[in-house]
N, C-alpha and C positions, 0 to 999 in steps of 0.2 A: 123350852121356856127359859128363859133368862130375868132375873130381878139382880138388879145392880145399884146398889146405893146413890152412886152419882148421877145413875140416870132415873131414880124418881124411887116410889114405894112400891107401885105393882110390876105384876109378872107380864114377861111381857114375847106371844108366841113368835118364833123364827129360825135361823137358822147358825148355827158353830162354824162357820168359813175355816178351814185348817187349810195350809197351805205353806208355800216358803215362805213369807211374809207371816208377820205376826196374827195371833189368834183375832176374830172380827166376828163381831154379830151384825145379820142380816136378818131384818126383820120381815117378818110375814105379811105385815101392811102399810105402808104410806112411807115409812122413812128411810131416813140414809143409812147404810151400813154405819155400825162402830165398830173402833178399833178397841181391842180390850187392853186393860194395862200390860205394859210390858212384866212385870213383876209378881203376876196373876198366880199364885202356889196356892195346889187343894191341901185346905185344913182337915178334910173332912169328906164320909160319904153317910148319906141316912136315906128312911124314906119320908117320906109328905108326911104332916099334920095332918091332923083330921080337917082342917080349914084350908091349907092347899089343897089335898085330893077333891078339893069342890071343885077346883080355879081347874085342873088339868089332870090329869091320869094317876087315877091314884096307885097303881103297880110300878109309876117310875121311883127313880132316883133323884136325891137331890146331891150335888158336888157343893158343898162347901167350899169358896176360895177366898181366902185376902188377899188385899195388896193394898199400896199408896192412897191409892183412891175409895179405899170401903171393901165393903163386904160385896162376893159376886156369888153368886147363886145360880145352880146351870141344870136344871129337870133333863134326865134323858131317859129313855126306857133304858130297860136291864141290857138289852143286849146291844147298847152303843157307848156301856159304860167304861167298856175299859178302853175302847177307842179313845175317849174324852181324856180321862185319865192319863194313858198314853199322851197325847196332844200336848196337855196343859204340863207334864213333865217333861219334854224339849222343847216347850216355848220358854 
């Protein structure tokens, strides 16, 4: 799950494209991949509020990141977390 400030208020389910090319969300219905900012650095890791664990699994994690363009928000379960982490430190 991904919430990202420039792309609106809610959570939104898909997929973390990691690749040679920069980090990309692919979303789980109707739209076009996005490219994530280039400058994408996690601030932070917690778990869900009690009002996220409604929206999606309440056992994940949530990746705090800034960058440029706002605040990015990245739900993963526990055991894809260091993957992400990893990712978003050599992007």
């Amino acid at each position: 799950m991904l919430k990202w400030s420039a792309q609106g208020s809610r959570w939104r389910a898909g997929r973390l494209l990691i690749g040679p090319g920069p980090l990309a969300w692919k979303p789980s219905f109707g739209k076009q991949e996005a490219v994530l900012p280039a400058d994408l650095r996690q601030a932070g890791v917690r778990s869900p509020s009690l009002r996220e664990a409604v929206a999606f699994n309440p056992g994940s994690r949530i990746v705090e990141c800034g960058s440029s363009d706002g605040e990015v928000l990245i739900a993963v379960m526990p055991e894809e977390l260091d993957h992400v982490i990893k990712a978003l430190e050599s992007a």
